[in-house]
N, C-alpha and C positions, 0 to 999 in steps of 0.2 A: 504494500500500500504506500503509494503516494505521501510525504510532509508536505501540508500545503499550510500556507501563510490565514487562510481564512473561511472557513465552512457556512454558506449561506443556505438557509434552511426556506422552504414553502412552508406555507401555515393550515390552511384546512387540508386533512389528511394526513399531514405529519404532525403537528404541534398538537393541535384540537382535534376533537370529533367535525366530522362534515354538517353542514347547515342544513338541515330534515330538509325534503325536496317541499315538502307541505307547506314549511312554514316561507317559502320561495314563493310558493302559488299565492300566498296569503298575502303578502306583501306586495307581490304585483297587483294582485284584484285591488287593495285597498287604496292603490298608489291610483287606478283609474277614477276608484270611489273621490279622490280627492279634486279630481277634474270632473266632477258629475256625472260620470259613467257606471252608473251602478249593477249593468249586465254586460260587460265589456265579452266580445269574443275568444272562446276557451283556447283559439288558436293565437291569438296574442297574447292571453295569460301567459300562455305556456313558454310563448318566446321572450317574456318578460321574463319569465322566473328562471330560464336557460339564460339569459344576456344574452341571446341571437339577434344583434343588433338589425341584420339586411331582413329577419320577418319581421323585427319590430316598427322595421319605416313605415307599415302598412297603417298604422297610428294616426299618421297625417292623412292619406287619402281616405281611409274606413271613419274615424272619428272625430278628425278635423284637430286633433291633438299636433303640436311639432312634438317630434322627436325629442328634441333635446330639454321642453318642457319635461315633458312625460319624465324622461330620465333620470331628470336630476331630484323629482317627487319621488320616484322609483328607489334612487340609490340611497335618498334619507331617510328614507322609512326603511332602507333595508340595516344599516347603520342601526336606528333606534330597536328595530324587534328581532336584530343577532343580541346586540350587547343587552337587552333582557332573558333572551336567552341563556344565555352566556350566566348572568346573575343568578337564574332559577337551575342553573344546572345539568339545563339540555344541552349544551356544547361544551362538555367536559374535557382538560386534559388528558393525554396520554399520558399512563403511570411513568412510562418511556423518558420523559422528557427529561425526567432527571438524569440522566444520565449524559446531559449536557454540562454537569458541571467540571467533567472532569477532561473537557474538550480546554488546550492550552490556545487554539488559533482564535482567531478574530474571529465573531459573528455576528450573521444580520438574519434578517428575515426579510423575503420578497413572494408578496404573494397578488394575487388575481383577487381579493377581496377588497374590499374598500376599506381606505388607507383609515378610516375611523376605526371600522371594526376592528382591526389588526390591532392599534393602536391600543385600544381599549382591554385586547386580550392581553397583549403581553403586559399591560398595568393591572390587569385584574389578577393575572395568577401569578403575578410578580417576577415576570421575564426579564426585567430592565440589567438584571444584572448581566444576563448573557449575553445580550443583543447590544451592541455598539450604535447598530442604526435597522429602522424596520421604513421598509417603505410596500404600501399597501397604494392601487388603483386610484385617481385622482377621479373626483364625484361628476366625470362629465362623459358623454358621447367621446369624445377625442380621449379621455382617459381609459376609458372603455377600450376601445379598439387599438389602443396604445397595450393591452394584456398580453401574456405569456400566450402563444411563443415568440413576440415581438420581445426583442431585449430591451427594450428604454426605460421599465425599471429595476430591471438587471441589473445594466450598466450603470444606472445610478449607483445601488448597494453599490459594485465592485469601485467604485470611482472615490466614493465617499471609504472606503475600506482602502483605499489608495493601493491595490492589489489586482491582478489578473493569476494568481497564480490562487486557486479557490477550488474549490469543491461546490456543487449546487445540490441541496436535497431535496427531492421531490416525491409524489406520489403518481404521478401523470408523466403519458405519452407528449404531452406537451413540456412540462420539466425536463425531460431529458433534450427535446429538440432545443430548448433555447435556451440551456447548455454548450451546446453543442452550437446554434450560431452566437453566442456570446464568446468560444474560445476558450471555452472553461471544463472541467471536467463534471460527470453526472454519477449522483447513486441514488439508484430507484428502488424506493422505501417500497415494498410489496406487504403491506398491510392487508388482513381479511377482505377489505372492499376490495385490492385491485387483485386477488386471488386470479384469477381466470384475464386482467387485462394482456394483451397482446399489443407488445411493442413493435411499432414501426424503425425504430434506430436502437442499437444498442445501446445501455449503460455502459460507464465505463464501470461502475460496480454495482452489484446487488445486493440488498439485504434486508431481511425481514422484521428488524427492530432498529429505532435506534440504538439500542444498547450494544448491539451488533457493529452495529456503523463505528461507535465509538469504541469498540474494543478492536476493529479494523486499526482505524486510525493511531492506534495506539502500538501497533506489532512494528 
């Protein structure tokens, strides 16, 4: 295994439990409810609570909604009813995680969630001390489609970590690709949920815990 100067972790899937796909749907319906739309089409829900931003355009012509209104209702309320979540104990840490403390390299957190939520977990379950810098999706359309596998806030952590010489830890077919156009090395956390996922590019390592990961790192 690789010494690298700085291990940059994803967050839903590795860090915390995933956001129930329900309480997605939930949050989109109530984001239309907030523009008057109170039977809003199950085929927009659904691309609301995915983030598929090219079915969500359908907003504007079907509902007379822009885009980027919608969105930004969309991403607050997703913010306000993770981080209750989060509070009530349906988005619980991985027992896992602890065994981040005995990681010596730099670390950040880069995830596809919105930079609030992110922000909120590692203050809630008292991440601060591991994470150097956490940068989580900016609350817009252009932030949106600025997500993993797009590196731009990749390359932020690494920039701000004043390092290219890193590790990325992921749970997704996407973490690994944008790894991989970031110029960085990838280990694909294979947790219960992605049991059965099938990678399109390899990892450069696999492992089924972090604890695993970190006793890699550590040989």
């Amino acid at each position: 295994m690789t010494t690298y100067e700085a291990v940059v972790f994803d967050n839903d899937g590795v860090l915390v439990e995933l956001t129930e796909t329900e309480l997605l749907r939930r949050i989109a319906r109530r984001a239309f409810e907030d523009h008057g739309i109170d039977d809003p089409p199950e085929a927009l829900v659904e691309c609301a609570a995915d983030g598929d931003l090219d079915g969500l355009a359908a907003v504007e012509d079907e509902l007379g909604l822009t885009l980027a209104d919608y969105w930004a209702t969309r991403e607050g309320r997703a913010v306000r009813h993770q981080c209750e979540a989060i509070e009530n104990g349906d988005k619980p840490l991985y027992d896992d995680v602890a065994a981040l403390a005995d990681l010596s390299q730099k670390m950040a957190v880069v995830s596809n969630n919105q930079h609030g939520t992110v922000e909120f977990i590692v203050e809630h379950y008292g991440l601060d001390e591991h994470f150097e810098h956490v940068v989580g999706r900016e609350h817009t359309v252009e932030g949106a489609r600025r997500r993993k596998p797009e590196t731009h806030y990749l390359d932020r952590a690494l920039d701000e970590l004043g390092t290219r010489d890193a590790l990325y830890v992921g749970d997704s077919p996407k973490d690994v690709e944008v790894a991989h156009r970031a110029g960085v090395d990838s280990a694909f956390l294979r947790r219960d949920h992605r049991a059965d996922t099938v990678l399109d590019r390899e990892p450069t390592y696999e492992v089924e815990t972090l604890t695993a990961l970190v006793d890699a790192l550590a040989e």
